[in-house]
C-alpha positions as CSV (number, residue, x, y, z in Angstrom):
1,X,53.1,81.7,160.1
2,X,51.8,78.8,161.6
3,X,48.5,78.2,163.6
4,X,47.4,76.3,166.2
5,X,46.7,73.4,165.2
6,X,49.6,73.4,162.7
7,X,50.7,70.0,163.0
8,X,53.4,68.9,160.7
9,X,52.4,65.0,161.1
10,X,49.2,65.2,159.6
11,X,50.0,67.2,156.9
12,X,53.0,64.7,155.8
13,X,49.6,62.4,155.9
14,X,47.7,64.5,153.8
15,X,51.0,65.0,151.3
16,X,51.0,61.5,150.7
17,X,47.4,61.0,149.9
18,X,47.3,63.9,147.8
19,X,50.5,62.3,145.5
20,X,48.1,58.9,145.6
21,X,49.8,57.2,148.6
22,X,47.7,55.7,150.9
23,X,49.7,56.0,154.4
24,X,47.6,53.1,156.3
25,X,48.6,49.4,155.3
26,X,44.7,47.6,154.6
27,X,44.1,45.4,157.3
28,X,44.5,42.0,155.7
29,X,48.3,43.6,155.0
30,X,48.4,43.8,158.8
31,X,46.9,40.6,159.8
32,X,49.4,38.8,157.1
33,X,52.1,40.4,159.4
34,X,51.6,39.9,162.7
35,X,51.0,36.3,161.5
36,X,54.7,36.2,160.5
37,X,57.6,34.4,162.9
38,X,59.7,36.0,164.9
39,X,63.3,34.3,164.5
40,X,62.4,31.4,162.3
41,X,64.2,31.1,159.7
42,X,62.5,29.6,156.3
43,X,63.6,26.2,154.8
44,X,67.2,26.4,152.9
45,X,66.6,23.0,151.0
46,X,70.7,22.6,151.6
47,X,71.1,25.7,148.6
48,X,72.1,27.9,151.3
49,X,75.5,28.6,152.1
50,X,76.3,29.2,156.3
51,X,78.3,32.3,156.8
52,X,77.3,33.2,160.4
53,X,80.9,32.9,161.3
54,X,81.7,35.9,159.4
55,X,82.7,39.1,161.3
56,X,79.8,41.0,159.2
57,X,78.0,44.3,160.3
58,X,76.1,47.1,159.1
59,X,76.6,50.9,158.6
60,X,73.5,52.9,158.5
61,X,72.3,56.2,159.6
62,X,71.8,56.9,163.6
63,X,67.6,56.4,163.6
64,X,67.4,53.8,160.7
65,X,65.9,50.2,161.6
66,X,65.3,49.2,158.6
67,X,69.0,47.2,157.8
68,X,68.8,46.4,154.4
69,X,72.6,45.2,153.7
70,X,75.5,43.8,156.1
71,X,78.8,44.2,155.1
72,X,82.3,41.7,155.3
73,X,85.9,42.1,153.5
74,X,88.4,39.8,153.5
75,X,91.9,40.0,152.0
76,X,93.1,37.7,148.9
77,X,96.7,38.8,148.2
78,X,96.7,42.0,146.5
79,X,92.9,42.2,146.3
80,X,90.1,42.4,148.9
81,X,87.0,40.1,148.8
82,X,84.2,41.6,149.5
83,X,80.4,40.7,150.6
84,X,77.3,42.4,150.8
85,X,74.7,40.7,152.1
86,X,70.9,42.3,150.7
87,X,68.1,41.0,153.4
88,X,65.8,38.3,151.3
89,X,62.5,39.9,152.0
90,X,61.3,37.7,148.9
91,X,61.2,35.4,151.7
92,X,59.1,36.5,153.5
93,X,56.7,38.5,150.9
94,X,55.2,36.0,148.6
95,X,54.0,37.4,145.4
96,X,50.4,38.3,144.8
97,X,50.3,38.5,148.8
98,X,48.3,41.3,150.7
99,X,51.9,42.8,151.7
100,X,53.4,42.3,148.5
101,X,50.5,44.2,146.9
102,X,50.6,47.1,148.8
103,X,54.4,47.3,147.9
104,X,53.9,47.3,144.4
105,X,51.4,50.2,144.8
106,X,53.8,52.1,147.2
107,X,57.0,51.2,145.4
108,X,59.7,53.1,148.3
109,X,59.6,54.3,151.5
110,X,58.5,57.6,152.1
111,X,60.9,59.9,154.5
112,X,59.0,62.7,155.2
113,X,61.1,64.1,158.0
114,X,58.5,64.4,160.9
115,X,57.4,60.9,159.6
116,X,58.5,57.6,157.7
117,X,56.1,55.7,155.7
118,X,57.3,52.5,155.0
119,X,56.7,50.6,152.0
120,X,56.8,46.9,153.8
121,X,54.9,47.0,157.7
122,X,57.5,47.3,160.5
123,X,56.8,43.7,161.5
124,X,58.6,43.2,158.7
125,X,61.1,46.0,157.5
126,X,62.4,46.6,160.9
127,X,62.2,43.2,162.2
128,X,61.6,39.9,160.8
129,X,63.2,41.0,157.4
130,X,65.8,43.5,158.5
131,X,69.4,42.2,159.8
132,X,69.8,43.2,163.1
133,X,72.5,42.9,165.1
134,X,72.3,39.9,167.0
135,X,69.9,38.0,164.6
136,X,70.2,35.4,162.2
137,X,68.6,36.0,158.8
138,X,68.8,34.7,155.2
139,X,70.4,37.1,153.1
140,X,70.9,37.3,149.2
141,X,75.3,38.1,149.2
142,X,77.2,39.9,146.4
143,X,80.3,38.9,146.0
144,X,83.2,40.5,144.5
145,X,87.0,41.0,144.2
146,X,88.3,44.2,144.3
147,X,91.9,44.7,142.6
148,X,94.6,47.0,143.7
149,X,93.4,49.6,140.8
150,X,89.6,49.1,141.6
151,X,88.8,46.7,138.7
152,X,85.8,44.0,140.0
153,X,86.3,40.2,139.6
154,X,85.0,36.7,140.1
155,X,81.6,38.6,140.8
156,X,78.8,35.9,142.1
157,X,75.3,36.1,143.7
158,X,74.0,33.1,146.1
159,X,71.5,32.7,149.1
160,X,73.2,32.3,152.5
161,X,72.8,32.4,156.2
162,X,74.4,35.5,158.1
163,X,74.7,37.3,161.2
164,X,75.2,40.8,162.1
165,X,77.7,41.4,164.8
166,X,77.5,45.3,165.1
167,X,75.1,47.8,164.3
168,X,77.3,50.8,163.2
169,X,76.5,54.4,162.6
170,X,78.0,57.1,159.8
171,X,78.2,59.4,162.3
172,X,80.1,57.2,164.5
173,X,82.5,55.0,161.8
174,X,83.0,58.1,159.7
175,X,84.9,60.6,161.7
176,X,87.0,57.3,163.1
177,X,88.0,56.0,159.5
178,X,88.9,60.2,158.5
179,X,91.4,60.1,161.3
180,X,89.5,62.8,163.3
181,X,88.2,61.1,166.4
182,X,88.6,57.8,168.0
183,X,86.5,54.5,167.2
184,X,83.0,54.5,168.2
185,X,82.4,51.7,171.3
186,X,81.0,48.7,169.9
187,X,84.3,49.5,167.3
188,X,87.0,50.2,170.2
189,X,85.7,46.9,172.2
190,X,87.3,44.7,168.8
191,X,90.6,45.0,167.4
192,X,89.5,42.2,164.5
193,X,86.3,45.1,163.7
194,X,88.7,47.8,163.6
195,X,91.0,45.5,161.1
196,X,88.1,44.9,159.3
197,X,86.5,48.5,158.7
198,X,90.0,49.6,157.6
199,X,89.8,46.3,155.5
200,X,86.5,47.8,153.6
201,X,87.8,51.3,153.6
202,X,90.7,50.7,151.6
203,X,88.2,48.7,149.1
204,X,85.5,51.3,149.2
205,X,88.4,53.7,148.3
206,X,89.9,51.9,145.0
207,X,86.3,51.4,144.0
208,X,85.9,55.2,143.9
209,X,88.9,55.5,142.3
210,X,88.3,53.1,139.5
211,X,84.8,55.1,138.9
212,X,86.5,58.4,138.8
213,X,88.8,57.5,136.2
214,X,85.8,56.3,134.3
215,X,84.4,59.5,134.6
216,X,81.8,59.2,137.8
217,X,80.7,62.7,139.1
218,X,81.9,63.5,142.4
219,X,79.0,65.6,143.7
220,X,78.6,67.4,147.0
221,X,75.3,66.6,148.1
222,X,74.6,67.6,151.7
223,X,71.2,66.9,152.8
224,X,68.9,68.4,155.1
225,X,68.6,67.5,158.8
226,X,65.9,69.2,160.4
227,X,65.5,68.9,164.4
228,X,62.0,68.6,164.7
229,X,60.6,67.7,168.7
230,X,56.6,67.3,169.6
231,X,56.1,67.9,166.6
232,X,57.9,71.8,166.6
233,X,60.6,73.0,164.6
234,X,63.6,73.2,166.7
235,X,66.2,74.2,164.1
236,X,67.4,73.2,160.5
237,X,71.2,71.9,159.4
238,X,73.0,70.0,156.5
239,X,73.8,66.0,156.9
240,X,77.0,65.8,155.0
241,X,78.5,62.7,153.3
242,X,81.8,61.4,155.2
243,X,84.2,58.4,154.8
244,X,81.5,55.7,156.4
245,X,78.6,56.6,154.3
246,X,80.6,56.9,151.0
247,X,82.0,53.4,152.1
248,X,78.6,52.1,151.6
249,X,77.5,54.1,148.8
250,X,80.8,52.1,146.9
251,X,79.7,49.0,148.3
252,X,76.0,49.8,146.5
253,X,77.2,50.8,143.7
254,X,79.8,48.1,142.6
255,X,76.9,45.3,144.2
256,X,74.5,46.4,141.6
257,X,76.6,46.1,138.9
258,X,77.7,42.7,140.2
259,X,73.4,41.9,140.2
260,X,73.1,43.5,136.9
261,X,75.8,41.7,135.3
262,X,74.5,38.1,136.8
263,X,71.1,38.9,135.0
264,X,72.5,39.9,132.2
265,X,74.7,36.8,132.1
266,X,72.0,34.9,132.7
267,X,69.9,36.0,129.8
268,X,66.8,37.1,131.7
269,X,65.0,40.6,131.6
270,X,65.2,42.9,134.3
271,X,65.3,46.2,135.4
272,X,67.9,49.0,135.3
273,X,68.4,51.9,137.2
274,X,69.6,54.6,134.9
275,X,69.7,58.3,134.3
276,X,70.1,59.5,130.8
277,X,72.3,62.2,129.2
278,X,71.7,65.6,130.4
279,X,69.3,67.2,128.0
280,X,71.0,70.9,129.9
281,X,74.2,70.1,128.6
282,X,74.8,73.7,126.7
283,X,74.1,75.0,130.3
284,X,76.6,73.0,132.3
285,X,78.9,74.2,129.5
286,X,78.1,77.5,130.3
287,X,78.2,77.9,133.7
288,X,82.4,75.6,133.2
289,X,83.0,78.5,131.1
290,X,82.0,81.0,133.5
291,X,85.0,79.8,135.6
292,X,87.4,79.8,132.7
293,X,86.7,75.9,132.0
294,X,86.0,74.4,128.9
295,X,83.7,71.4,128.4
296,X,83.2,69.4,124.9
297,X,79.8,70.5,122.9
298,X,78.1,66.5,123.5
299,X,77.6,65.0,127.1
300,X,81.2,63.5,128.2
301,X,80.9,62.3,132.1
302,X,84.7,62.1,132.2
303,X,85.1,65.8,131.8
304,X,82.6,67.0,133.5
305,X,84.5,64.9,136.7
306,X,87.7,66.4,135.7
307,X,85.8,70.0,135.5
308,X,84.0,69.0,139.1
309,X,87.5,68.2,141.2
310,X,89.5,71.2,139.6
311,X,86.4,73.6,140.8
312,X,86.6,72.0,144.5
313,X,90.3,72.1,144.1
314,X,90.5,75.7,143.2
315,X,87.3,77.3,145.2
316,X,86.2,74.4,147.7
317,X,84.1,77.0,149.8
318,X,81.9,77.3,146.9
319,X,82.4,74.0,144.9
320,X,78.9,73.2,146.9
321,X,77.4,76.2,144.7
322,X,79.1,74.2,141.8
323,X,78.1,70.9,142.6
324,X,74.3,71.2,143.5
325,X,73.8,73.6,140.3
326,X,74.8,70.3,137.8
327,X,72.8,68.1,140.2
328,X,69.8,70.1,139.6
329,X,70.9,70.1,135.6
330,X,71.5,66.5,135.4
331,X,68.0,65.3,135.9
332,X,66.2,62.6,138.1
333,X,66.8,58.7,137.1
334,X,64.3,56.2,136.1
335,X,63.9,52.6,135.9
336,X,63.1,51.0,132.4
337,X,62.9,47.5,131.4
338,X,66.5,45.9,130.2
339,X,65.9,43.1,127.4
340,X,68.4,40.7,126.9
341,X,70.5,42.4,123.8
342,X,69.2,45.9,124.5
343,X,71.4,48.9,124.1
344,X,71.7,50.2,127.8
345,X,71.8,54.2,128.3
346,X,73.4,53.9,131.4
347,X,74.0,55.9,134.6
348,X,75.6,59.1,133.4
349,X,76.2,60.3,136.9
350,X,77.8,57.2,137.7
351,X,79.4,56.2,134.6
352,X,78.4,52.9,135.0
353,X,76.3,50.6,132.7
354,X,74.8,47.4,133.6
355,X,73.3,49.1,136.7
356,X,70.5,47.9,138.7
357,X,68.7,48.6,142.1
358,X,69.2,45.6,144.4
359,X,70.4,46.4,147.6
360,X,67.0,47.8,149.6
361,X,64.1,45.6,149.3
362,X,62.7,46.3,152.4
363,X,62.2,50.4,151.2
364,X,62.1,49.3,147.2
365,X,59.9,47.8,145.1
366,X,62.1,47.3,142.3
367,X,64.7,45.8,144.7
368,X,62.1,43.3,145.4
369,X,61.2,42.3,142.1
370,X,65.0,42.2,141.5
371,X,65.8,39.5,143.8
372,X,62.8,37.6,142.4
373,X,64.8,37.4,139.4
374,X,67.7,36.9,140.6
375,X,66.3,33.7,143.1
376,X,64.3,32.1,140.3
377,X,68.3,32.1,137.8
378,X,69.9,30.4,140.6
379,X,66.9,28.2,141.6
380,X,67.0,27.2,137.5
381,X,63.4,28.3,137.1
382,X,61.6,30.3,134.9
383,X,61.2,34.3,135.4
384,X,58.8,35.2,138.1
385,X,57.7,38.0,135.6
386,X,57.1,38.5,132.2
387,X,58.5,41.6,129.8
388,X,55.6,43.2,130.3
389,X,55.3,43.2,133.7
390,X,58.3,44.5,134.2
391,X,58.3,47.6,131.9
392,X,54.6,48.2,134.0
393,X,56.2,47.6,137.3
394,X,59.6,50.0,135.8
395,X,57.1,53.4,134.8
396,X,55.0,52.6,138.3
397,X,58.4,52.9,140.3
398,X,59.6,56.0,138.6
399,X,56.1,57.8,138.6
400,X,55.9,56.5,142.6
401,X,59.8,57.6,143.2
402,X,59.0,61.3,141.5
403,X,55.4,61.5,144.1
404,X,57.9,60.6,147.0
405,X,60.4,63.4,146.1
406,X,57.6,65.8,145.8
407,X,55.9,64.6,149.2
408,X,59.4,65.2,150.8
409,X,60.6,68.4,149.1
410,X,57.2,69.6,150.0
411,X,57.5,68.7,153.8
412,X,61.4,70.0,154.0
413,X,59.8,73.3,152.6
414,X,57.5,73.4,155.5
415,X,60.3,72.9,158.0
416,X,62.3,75.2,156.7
417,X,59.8,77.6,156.5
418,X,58.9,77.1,160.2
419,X,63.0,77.3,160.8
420,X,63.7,80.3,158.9
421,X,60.2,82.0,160.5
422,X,62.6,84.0,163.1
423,X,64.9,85.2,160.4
424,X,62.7,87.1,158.1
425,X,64.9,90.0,156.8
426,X,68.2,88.6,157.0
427,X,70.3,88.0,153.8
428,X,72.1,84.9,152.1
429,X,74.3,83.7,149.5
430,X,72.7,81.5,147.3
431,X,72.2,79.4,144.1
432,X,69.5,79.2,141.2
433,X,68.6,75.6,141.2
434,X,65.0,75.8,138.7
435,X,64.0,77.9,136.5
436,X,60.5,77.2,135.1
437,X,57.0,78.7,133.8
438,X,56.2,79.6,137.4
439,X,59.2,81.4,138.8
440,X,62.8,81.0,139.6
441,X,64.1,79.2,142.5
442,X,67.2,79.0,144.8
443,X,68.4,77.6,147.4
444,X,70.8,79.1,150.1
445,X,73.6,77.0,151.1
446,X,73.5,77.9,154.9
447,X,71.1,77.1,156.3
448,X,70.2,74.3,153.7
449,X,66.6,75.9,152.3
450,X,65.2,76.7,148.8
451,X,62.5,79.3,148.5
452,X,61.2,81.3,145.4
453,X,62.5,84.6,144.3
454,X,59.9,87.3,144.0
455,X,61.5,89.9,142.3
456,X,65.4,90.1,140.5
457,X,64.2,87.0,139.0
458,X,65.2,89.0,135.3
459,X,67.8,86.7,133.2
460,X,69.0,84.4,135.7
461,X,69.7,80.7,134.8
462,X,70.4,77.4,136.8
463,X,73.7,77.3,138.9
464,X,73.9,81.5,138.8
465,X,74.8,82.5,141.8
466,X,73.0,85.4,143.9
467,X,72.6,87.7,147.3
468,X,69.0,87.1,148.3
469,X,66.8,88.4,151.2
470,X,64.4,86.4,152.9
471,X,61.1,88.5,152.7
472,X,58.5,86.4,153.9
473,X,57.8,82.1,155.0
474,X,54.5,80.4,155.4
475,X,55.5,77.3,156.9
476,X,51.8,76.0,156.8
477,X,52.5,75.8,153.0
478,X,55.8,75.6,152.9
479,X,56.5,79.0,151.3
480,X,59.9,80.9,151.4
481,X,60.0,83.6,149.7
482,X,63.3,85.9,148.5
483,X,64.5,88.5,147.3
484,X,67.6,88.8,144.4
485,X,70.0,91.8,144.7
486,X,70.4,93.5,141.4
487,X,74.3,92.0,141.9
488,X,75.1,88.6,141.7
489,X,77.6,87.2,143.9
């Protein structure tokens, strides 16, 4: 249990320095921001294109302030053009700058559920470089046509003035575009934003489409929430994915490829976001044949799919048992440097090549660097970095993203621990999700935890599914401990 001066704040401190964060930005960092403008925007040189009169706006989650991309559709016959703007925080973060070097250290944003620690100072990630409603900015937009069948067209990149007209919420656009409740206010209030949203939805949707066909995995991933107040543990729950927030995750997706492709196009090096084969395969063969399924004996994303949506089809109670057992099999992605000519690997998961991150350089450093690159092609001048630079700046980003999972895994244990604290005793359906040198691991579906099984650990593998009992927490250091039944579920 937890002791008096458990405080859950300081300890996300202490996780961070303990992966080699440093939570505090140095002070010439902070004296480089509060030096920064409020609503000035920075010299176009007549490159930039004016799209303020554009009905854009944003979908983000209820607390975030940190509005990394706007969103606009418009129809074109058959198809639907759509643009993403991406804030240009290049802009506003000169390279070799204080800020700029404590990004490239940091690499992300760190959300360690009792506290955020930003990559960029909130000057800047929350203000002068995040498009809020109301505000003029200079954005980097993506631009794309989307076909009746989901196919991508007339892609382009280009710098351009925008504003964001509403401020929207998942949790408020999502049950409205699923039919099940009425349109959030700010939505109501405007008949040409309702047309709109419908407009992107119906894009968002073929893009998903296309990407299934191809073979993208449809995974349920439902993350948790924890309701933490003064710094107590109030209660624990699962933050689901619904029409709104997959709207942007298809927006994202099809963007980077559209940034990906310009590079590539372009001839310069850059960096891709991918995530390899699974090296598990023979077990996610296994566990599709322990449902009467049959997968091929090499990696093939289009059947695993096809294997995914019969499972939710046939047993969607437990397709979430399904689904976060070949998450935990598929592996973490990395960023590597992408030559010109290189053979790309790929996003398995996504069954996508030409894939980039582009779309959050306010909480990325690799989104950064990205629209460097991108910037300097359509400026005609030469790459902001060299080939080596970028394969250092590539393994620090994926050694930085791996720290930032740990820090947060770490901190959910904690709260979990501290949520499950009254519960000691009670029993749960769960899932094996690791299975390494130092024990076995699962986690229980409801409420959202993972814990460590003490004993009936004997022969169980990832994506098994098991009774457990919870025997013991220690929410100072994030220990949940269970118990396995001799009889799997």
């Amino acid at each position: 249990m937890s002791g008096p001066d458990f405080n859950l704040v300081a300890i996300a401190r202490r996780e961070m320095i303990e992966r080699g964060f440093h939570p505090d930005f140095p002070r010439d960092a902070q004296t480089e921001a509060a030096a920064l403008s409020d609503d000035s925007l920075p010299p176009t040189n007549g490159r930039v294109r004016d799209l303020r009169n554009l009905l854009w706006s944003s979908i983000d989650n209820d607390t975030s302030r940190d509005l990394d991309q706007i969103e606009v559709a418009e129809a074109a016959g058959d198809a639907i053009r759509i643009r993403v703007g991406i804030a240009d925080v290049d802009s506003r973060v000169p390279p070799g700058s204080p800020i700029d070097g404590y990004a490239a250290d940091a690499t992300t944003t760190v959300y360690a559920a009792v506290a955020t620690f930003p990559m960029l100072p909130e000057r800047l990630s929350t203000d002068v470089t995040s498009l809020n409603e109301n505000a003029y900015r200079l954005a980097i937009v993506i631009e794309m046509l989307v076909a009746e069948d989901g196919s991508t067209s007339d892609g382009g990149v280009y710098p351009a003035l925008v504003h964001n007209r509403a401020q929207l919420t998942y949790n408020g656009v999502g049950p409205w575009l699923e039919g099940k409740n009425g349109p959030p206010p700010k939505v109501a209030e405007s008949p040409d934003l309702q047309a709109q949203l419908q407009l992107q939805n119906t894009a968002a949707q073929r893009l998903r489409a296309a990407r299934a066909r191809l073979g993208a995995l449809n995974l349920d991933r439902p993350e948790t929430e924890p309701i933490v107040s003064g710094g107590h543990v109030e209660s624990i729950g699962a933050r689901k994915a619904n029409r709104a927030s997959k709207l942007i995750e298809d927006f994202m997706i099809a963007s980077n490829q559209v940034m990906a492709t310009t590079l590539e196009k372009a001839g310069v090096s850059s960096i891709r976001r991918i995530v390899r084969k699974p090296e598990r395969w023979p077990r996610i063969v296994e566990l599709a044949a322990g449902y009467g399924d049959k997968l091929p004996p090499e990696p093939d994303a289009r059947a695993l799919n096809e294997f995914l949506v019969r499972r939710k089809q046939a047993d969607p109670v437990h397709y979430a048992d399904v689904s976060l057992a070949v998450l935990k099999l598929m592996g973490p992605g990395e960023y590597v440097l992408a030559r010109r000519g290189d053979p790309d690997p790929g996003h398995f998961a996504l069954a996508a090549h030409d894939y980039t991150h582009s779309t959050a350089p306010n909480r990325r450093f690799a989104d950064l660097v990205t629209q460097r690159l991108i910037k300097a092609v359509l400026a005609k001048q030469a790459a902001p970095y060299t080939d080596d630079q970028l394969d250092a700046i590539a393994t620090h980003c994926t050694q930085k993203e791996d720290a930032a999972r740990k820090v947060q895994r770490d901190m959910y244990k904690r709260i979990s621990a501290a949520a499950l604290a009254k519960h000691v005793g009670q029993s749960y359906a769960a899932v094996v999700t690791g299975v390494v040198p130092k024990g076995v691991f699962v986690r229980v579906l409801d409420p959202p935890v993972e814990g460590k099984l003490m004993y009936g650990e004997r022969g169980l593998d990832v994506g098994d599914r098991v009774h457990v009992k919870l025997l013991h927490v220690d929410p100072e250091r994030g220990f949940i401990d269970f118990g396995a039944n001799s009889d799997r579920s």
